[in-house]
N, C-alpha and C positions, 0 to 999 in steps of 0.2 A: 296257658289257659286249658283249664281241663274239659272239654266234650261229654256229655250224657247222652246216653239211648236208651230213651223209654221206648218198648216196644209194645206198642196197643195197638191191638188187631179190631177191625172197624168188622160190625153185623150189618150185613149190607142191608138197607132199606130200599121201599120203591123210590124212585127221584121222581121229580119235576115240578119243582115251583119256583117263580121268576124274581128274580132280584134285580138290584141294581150296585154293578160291583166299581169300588175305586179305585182299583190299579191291578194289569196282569199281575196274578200270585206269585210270581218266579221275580218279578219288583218287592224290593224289603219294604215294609208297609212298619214305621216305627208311631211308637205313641208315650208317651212322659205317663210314668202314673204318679203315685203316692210318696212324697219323700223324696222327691227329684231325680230318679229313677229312669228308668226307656227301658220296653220292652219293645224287638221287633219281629215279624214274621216273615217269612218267603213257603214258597211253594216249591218244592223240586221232585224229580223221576231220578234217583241214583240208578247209575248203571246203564242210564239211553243214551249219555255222550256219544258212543259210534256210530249210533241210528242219525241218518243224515236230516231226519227232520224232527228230533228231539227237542230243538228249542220251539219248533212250533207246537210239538204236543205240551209242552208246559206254559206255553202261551193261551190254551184251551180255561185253564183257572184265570179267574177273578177274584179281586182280594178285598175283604170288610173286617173291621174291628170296631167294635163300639163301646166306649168307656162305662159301665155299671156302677150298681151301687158294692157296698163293699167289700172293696178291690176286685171285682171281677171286671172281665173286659171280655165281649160276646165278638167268636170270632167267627165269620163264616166266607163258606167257598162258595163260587157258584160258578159253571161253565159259561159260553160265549152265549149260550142259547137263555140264558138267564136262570135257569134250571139250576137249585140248591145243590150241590155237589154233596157239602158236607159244614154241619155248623159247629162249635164244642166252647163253653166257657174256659178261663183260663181265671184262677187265683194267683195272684201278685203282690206280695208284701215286700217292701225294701226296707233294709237298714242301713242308711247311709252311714252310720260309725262305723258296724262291724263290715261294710263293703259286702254285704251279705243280701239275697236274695230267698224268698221263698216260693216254690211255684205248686200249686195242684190244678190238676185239669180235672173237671167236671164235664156230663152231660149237659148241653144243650137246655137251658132253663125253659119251661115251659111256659112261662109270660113270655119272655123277651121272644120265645118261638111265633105265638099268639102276634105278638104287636108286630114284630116285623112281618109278619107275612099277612097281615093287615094295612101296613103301609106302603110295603113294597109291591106285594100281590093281591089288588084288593080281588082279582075275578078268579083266586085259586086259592084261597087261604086254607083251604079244608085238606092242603095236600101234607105228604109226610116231610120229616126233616134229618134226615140221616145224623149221625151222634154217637159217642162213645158211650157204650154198656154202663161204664159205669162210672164211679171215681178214683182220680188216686190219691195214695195218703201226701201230705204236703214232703217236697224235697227243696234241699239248701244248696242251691248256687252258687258260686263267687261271683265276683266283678267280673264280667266277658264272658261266663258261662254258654253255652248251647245246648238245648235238649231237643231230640229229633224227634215227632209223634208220627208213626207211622199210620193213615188215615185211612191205605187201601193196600193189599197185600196179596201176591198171587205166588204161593208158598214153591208152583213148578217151575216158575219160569223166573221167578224172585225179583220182576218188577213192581216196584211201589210207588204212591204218590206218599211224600212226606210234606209236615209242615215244620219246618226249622224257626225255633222258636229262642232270639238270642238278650241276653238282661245286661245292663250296664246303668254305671252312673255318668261316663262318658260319653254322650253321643256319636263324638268324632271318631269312636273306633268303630262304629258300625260301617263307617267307609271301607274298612279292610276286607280287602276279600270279595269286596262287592262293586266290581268297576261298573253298576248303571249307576251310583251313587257318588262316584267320584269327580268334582266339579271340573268340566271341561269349556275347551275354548269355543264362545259361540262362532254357531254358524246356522244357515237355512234349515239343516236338518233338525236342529233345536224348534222349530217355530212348529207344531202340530197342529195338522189336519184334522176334522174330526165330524162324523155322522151322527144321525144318533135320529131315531123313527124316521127311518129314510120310505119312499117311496123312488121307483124308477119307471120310467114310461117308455118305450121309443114308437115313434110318430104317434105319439100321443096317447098311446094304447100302454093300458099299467101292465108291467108283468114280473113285480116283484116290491114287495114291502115288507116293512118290520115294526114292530112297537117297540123294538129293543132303549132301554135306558141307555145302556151301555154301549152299543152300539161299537164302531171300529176309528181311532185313531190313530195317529203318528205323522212323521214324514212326509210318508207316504201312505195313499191310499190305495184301495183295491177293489174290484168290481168284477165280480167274474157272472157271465150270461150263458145256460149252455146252448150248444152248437151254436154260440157266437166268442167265445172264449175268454177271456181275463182282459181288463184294462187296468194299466197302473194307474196313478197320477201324482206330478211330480211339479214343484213351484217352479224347479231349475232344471234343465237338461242333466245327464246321468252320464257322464263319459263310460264307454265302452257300451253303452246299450241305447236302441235304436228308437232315443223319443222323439215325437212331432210336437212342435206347439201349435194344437189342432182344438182345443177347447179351452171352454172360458169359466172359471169361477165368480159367481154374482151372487154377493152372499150365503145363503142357506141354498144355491144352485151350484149344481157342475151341470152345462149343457155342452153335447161336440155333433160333429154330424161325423159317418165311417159308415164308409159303403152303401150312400148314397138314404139310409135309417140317420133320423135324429133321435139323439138318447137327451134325456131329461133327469139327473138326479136330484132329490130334493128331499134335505135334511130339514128337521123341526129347529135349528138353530142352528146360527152361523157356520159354516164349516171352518174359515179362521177367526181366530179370538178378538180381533179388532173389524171384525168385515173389508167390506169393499170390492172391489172389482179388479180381477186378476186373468192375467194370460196363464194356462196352464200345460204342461207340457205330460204328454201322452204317448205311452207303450202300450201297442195290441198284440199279444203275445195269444197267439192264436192255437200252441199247442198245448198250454198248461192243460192239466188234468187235476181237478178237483182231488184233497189228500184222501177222503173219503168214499169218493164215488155214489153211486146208489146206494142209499142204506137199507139192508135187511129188515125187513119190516115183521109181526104178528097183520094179523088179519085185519084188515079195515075197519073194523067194529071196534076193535082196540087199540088201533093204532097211536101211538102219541110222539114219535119220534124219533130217534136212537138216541142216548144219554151220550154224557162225556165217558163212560166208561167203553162203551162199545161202540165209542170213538175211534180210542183209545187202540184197543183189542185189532180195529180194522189199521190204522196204520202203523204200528209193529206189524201184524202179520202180514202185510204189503213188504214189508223189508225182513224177510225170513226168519221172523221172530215167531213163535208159537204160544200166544197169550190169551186167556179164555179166562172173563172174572163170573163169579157164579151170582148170577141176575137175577133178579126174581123174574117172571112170566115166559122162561127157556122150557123146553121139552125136546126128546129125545136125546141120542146117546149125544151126539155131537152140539145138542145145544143150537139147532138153527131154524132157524123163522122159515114162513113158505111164502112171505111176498118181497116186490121190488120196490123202495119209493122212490118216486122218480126226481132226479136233479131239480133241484130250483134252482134260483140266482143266491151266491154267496159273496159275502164283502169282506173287507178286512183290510189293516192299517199295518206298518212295518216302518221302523228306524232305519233301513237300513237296503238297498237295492239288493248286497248281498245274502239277505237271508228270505229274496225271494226268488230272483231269477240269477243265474251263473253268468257273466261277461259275453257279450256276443263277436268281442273284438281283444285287441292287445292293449 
């Protein structure tokens, strides 16, 4: 099978408007078009594999596609914070005789820009929607083809966010290459946990929410408080790491008591898919450090958050990377803000105990 690189370099716009996304972007997101066809997407960072928390920065995208009228299919990003990353049509004609494919990508249509950020944002729809310049002319695929769109490009340091974009009339070879897709032997770790417009209290007192759609799932879940530090939560004990069954799941509740404070969480819908009332098992890992720490802020008057790009920026340069994307509302030679935001509470969901904390035993 032969690989395409289309190279399209993205004009950055201002970010921030909220969506609601269907699956981390780094998950192949496939869809049937025209003619019996599948087109599918992923998200990746070539070149972060050595950075030890690369799969978490490509966990940072959230992944949308939505079927249009003809043959487009509206695709869009958006970070953890709901915040539009980046959107772009995608043109799709198949010929199942000649096993042939045709693709062009377009800018971001400006209805389907209008409606979605009308449905998804009703309290922000007037914000921007970051999109490719321009269009390009249609190119011809084969069966299994891949073309790479580069979405964000930092020409010094020659880190990218790509969307890998792959066309077939066989679904089942989308499995290749892609072990989140390849069907494995259940177990608990299959069954997902999940938040979603959470609120948290301890003794009684709120001191952290979200309206997030999206919110944080998997396995496992995650809770971090500062200066009281990260709690996992896990349906089953973890061999090599030091859980308690010290809390209780009761529906759209996690409640535990720890250090003498009762925490109260509470999602707008069931945290498991069938409810009910569960013993839940509990790690207070009390040194984690937030991957981002404070974020560099503009002045309180302006203030609206750090993006996923200057996310991004702060963990590579946590791991001696040197990466700087050119932002709009940056000033001076080094490009830096003059205030501190102060940590809030952070959540977040993982498959997986190893790709959050290392073994505490053999």
């Amino acid at each position: 099978m032969r690989n395409k690189l289309w190279i399209l370099l993205l004009l950055i716009h201002c970010l921030g408007v909220a969506a609601t996304a269907q699956n981390p972007a780094k998950r192949q997101l496939v869809m049937q078009v025209s003619n019996g066809g599948f087109v599918a997407f992923r998200s990746e960072m070539p070149g972060t594999k050595s950075l030890p928390d690369s799969n978490s920065l490509a966990a940072l995208l959230y992944s949308q596609a939505f079927a249009g009228e003809n043959r487009i299919i509206h695709r869009v990003l958006t970070d953890a914070q709901n915040n539009v990353v980046f959107g772009y049509d995608l043109w799709v004609n198949a010929d199942p005789l000649a096993k042939k494919f045709s693709l062009a990508v377009l800018p971001a249509d400006e209805a389907f820009r209008r409606t979605f950020l009308k449905d998804f944002t009703p309290q922000r729809t007037s914000s921007s929607f970051a999109t490719f310049p321009k269009s390009t002319t249609p190119q011809t695929l084969d069966d299994g083809d891949a073309v790479s769109l580069d979405l964000l490009v930092n020409n010094e340091s020659g880190v990218r966010i790509v969307d890998v974009v792959s066309v077939t009339f066989d679904p089942a070879s989308l499995h290749e290459g892609n072990l989140e897709s390849v069907p494995k032997d259940f177990t608990l770790d299959a069954v997902a946990l999940a938040v979603k417009n959470y609120s948290l209290t301890i003794n009684g007192n709120l001191v952290g929410q979200s309206k997030s759609r999206i919110g944080a799932s998997g396995a496992l879940l995650w809770l971090y408080v500062p200066e009281r530090g990260r709690f996992i939560f896990s349906l089953v004990p973890r061999k090599g790491y030091d859980f308690a069954k010290v809390a209780v799941l009761d529906g759209n509740r996690i409640e535990f008591t720890l250090n003498g404070e009762r925490y109260e969480w509470l999602s707008s819908e069931s945290i498991l898919p069938n409810g009910g009332t569960w013993n839940l098992w509990l790690l207070h890992d009390t040194n984690y450090t937030p991957l981002f720490g404070p974020a560099v802020a503009p002045p309180r008057s302006t203030q609206k958050g750090p993006n996923v790009f200057e996310k991004i920026e702060g963990a590579l340069s946590n791991r001696g990377a040197e990466v700087t994307f050119n932002l709009p509302g940056r000033s001076g030679p080094n490009k830096t803000a003059t205030t501190i935001a102060p940590q809030r509470v952070m959540v977040g969901g993982a498959d997986s105990m190893e790709n959050l904390l290392p073994k505490s035993g053999p």
